[in-house]
C-alpha positions in Angstrom: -25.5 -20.3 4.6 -21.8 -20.1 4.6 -20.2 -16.5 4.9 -18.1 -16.5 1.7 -21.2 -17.2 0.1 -23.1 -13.5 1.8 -23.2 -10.7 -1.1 -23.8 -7.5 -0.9 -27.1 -6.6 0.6 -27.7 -9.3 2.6 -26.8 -6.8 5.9 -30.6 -8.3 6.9 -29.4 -11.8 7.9 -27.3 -9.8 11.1 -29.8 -7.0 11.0 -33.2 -9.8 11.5 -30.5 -11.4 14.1 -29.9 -8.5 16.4 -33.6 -7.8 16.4 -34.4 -11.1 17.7 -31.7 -10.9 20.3 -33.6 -7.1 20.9 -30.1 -5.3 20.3 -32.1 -1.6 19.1 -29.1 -0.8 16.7 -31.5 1.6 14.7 -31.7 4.2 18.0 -29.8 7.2 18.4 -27.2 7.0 20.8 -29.1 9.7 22.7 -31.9 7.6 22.8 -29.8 4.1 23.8 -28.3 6.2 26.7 -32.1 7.4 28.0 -32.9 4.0 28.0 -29.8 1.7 29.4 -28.0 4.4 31.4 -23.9 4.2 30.6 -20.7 3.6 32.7 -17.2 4.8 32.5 -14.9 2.5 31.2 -12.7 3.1 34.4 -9.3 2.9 32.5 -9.5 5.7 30.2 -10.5 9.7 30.6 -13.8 10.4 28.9 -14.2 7.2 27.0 -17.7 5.3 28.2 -19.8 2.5 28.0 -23.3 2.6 27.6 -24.7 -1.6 27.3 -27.3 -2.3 25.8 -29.1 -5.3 28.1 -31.3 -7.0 25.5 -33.9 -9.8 26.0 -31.1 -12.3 24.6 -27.8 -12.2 24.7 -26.0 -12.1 21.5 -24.3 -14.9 22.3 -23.5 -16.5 25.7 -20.3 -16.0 28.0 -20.2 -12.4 26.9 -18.5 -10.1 29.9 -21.0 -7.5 29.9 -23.4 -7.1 27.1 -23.0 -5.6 24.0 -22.2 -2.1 24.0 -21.4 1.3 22.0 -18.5 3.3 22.8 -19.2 6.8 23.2 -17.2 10.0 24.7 -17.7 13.7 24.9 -16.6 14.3 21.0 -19.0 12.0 19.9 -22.6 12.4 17.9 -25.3 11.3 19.8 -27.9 12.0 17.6 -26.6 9.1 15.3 -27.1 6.1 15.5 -23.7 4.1 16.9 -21.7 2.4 14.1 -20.7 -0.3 16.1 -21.3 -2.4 19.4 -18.3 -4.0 21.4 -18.3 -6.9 23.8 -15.7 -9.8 25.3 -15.3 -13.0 26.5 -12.8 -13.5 29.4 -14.1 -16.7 31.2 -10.8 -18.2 30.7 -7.1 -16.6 31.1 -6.0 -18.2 27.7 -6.7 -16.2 24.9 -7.2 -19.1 22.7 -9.9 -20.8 25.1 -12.3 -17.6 24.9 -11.5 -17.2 21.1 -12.8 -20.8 20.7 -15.9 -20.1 22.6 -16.9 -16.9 20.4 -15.7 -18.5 17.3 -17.8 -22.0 18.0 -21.0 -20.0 18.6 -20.6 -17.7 15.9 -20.2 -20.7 13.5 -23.0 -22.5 14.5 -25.3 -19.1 13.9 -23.9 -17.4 10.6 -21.4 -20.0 9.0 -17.5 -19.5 8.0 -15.9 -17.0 8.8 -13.0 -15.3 6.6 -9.1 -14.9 8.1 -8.2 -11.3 9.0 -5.5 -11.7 11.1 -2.5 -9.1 11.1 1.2 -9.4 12.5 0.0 -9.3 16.2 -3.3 -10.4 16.0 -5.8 -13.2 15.2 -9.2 -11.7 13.6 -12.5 -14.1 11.9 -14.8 -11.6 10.4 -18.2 -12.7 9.0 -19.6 -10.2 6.3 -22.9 -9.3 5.8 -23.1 -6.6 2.8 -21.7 -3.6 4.7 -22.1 -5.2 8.1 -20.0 -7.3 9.8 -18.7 -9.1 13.0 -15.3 -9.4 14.2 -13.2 -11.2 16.6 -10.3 -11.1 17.8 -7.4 -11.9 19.9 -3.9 -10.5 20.2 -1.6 -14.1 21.9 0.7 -13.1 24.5 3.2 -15.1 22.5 3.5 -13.0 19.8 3.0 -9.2 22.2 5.8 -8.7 24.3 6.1 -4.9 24.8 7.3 -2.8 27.7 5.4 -0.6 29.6 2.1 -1.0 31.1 -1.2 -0.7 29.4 -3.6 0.7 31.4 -6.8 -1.2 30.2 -4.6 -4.4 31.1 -4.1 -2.6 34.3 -7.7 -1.7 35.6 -9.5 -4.1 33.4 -9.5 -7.8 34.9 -9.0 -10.3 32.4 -8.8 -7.9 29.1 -5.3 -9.1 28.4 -6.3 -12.5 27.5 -9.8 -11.6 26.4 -11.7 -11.9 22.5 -13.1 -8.8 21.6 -16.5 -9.1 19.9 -17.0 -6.4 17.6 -20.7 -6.5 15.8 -20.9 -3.5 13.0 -24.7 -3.2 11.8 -23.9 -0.9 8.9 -27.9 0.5 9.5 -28.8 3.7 7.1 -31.6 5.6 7.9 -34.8 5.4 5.6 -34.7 8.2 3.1 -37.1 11.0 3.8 -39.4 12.3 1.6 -37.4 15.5 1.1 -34.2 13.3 0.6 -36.2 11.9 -1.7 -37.3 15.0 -3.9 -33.7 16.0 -4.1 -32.1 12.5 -5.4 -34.7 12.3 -7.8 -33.6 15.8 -9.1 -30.1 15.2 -8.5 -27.5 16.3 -11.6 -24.0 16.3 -11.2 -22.3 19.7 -10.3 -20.1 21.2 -13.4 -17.1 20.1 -11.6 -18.4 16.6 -10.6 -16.3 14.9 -13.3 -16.2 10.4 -13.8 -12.1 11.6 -13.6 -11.9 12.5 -10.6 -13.8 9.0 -9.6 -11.6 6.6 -11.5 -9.7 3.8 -10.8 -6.5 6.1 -10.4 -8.2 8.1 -7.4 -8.5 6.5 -3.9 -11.9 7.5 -3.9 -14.3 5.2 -1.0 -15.9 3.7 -4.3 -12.8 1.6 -5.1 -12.4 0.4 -1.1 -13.4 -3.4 -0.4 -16.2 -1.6 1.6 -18.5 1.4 2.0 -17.8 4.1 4.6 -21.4 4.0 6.1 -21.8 6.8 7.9 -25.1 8.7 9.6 -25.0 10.6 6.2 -25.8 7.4 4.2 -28.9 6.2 2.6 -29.7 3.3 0.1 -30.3 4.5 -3.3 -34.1 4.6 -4.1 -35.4 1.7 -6.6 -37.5 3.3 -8.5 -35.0 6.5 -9.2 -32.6 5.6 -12.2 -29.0 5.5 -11.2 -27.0 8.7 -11.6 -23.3 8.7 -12.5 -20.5 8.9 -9.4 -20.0 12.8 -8.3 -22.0 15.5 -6.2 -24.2 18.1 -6.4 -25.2 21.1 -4.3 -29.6 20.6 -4.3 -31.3 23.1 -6.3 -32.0 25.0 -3.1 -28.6 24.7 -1.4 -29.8 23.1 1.4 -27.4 19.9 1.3 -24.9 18.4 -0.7 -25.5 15.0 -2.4 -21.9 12.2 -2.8 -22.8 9.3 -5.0 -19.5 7.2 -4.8 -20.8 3.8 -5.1 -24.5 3.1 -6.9 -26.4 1.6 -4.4 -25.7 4.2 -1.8 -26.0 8.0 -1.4 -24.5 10.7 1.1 -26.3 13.8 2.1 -25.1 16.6 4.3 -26.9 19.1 5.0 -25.3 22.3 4.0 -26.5 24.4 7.1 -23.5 21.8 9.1 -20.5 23.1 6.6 -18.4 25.7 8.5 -15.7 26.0 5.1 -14.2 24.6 2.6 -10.7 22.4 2.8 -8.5 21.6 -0.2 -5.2 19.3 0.5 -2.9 18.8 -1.8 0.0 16.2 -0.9 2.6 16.6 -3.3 4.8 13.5 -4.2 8.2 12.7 -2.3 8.6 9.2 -1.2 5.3 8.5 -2.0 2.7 9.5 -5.1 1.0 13.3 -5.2 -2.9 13.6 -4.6 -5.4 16.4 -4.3 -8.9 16.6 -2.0 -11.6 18.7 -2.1 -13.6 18.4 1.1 -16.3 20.0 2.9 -15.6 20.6 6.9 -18.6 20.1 8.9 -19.7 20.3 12.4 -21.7 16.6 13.2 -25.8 17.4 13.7 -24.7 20.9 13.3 -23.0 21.0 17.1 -21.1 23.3 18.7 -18.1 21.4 21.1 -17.8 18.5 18.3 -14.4 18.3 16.7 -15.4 18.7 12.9 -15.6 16.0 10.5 -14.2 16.2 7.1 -16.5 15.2 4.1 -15.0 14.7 0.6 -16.4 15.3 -2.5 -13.3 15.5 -5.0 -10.3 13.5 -5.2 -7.4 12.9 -8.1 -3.8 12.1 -8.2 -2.8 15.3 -9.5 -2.2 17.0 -6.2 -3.1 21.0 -7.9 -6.4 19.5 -9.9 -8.8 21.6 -7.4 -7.0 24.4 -6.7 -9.1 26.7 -9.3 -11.8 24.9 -8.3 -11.8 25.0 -4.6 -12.0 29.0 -4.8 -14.7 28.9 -7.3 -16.8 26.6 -4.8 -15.9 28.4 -1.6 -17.3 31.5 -3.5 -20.7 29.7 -5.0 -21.1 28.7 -0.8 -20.0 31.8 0.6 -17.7 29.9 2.7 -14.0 30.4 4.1 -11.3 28.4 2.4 -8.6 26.7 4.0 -5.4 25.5 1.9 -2.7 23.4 2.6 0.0 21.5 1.1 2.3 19.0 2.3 4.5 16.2 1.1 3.8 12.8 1.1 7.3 12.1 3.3 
């Protein structure tokens, strides 16, 4: 099948791909790193490698196998969101690109052009997942100073980056499931402040999977866009896009945030987010999760006391131009 021809949903064709290569992509990262150990990365302070050394490569020449990136701020009880590898068998960029692009051809098709100023990128979309490669050419980075990965890591200045992003979201649970079934949208869940003036992640080219996300259940009619706080305020519910839904567990909210950036040299927009700590953690920087978005930049700024008060959480404020 040729890539531009994947639609959504069809995350399967790299999901049934990685299984037969035995990449376990559905595992924790806790559970990866009991199993395949991890290294530093040797170039940068707290930044680590933990490979995951499947029955089959995922494709041949790679460096190392595929592996997630992982450091002290990050949630191991998710699953990771992305695995990394490289080619470097030869010390022209173009050489390795053509041996990841040729393989990667022959297994899943065309590719689509995502190159930028600096760099050469083929991603292959899968629904939500995706693979990327890329290259950055020497001819076209010239930049002083030294870069430390170049430095300490032999070949990475001419290597292709392999970049393999399963977009996996965890089966719902049967009480995930009682409370999308009784989901209704809070009184200040409006279809305004999802519209095609917001930036809200329903109008992005692709969904912001996250540990949080789950596949809408078939046999529960659609709800409209919004959120909701569940009837026993144990999570909150972010429908944004109709095949997916976000829950976080309430009991992970530390207070609520509202940023408004008032126009300058660019447009005004207000947020309404929830700050969380990731698994509920202590030591984790916190995570921001939005449930309320509009261009007016003071839209929530009733609204963000009254829902800090229905919580009985602190509320944080702040304003700033967009400069």
């Amino acid at each position: 099948m040729s890539n531009d021809q994947i639609k959504s949903g069809d995350e399967t064709i790299l999901w049934d791909y990685l299984d037969s290569c035995g990449v376990e992509f559905r595992k924790t990262r806790a559970e990866l790193l009991k199993q395949y150990g991890s290294r530093e990365s040797g170039w940068a302070k707290d930044f680590n490698y933990c490979e995951i050394n499947s029955k089959t490569p995922f494709i041949s020449n790679l460096a190392h196998p595929l592996a997630f990136q992982y450091s002290s701020q990050t949630d191991l009880n998710a699953c990771p969101e992305d695995f990394v590898g490289y080619i470097r068998d030869f010390s022209d960029e173009e050489k390795n690109y053509s041996l990841a692009l040729q393989q990667l051809q022959n297994i899943f098709g065309k590719g689509c052009d995502v190159s930028a100023s600096n760099a050469r990128s083929l991603k292959w979309n899968f629904g939500q997942a995706n693979i990327t490669i890329t290259i950055f050419p020497q001819k076209e980075n010239h930049f002083p100073g030294t870069n430390n990965r170049h430095k300490y890591v032999p070949g990475s200045e001419t290597e292709c980056s392999i970049r393999v992003t399963p977009a996996w979201r965890c089966p719902v649970s049967a009480k995930e499931y009682g409370w999308i079934e009784d989901y209704i949208p809070h009184e200040f869940s409006k279809p305004d402040y999802l519209n095609g003036n917001s930036v809200s992640a329903a109008y992005r080219p692709h969904y912001n999977i996250s540990n949080l996300t789950r596949d809408w259940p078939d046999k529960v009619p659609q709800r409209e866009c919004g959120f909701c706080f569940t009837h026993d305020k144990k999570a909150v519910l972010r429908i944004t896009d109709p095949s997916f839904v976000d829950i976080l567990p309430l009991s992970w909210v530390t207070s609520i945030s509202r940023q408004s950036m008032l126009p300058a040299k660019g447009g005004g927009q207000g947020s309404l987010s929830l700050a969380f700590k990731p698994s509920g953690l202590d030591g984790i920087r916190q995570h921001s999760f939005c449930i309320l978005q509009h261009e007016n930049p003071h839209e929530f700024n009733d609204i963000a006391i009254k829902i800090a008060e229905e919580l009985n959480l602190p509320l944080s404020e702040n304003e700033f131009y967009n400069a």
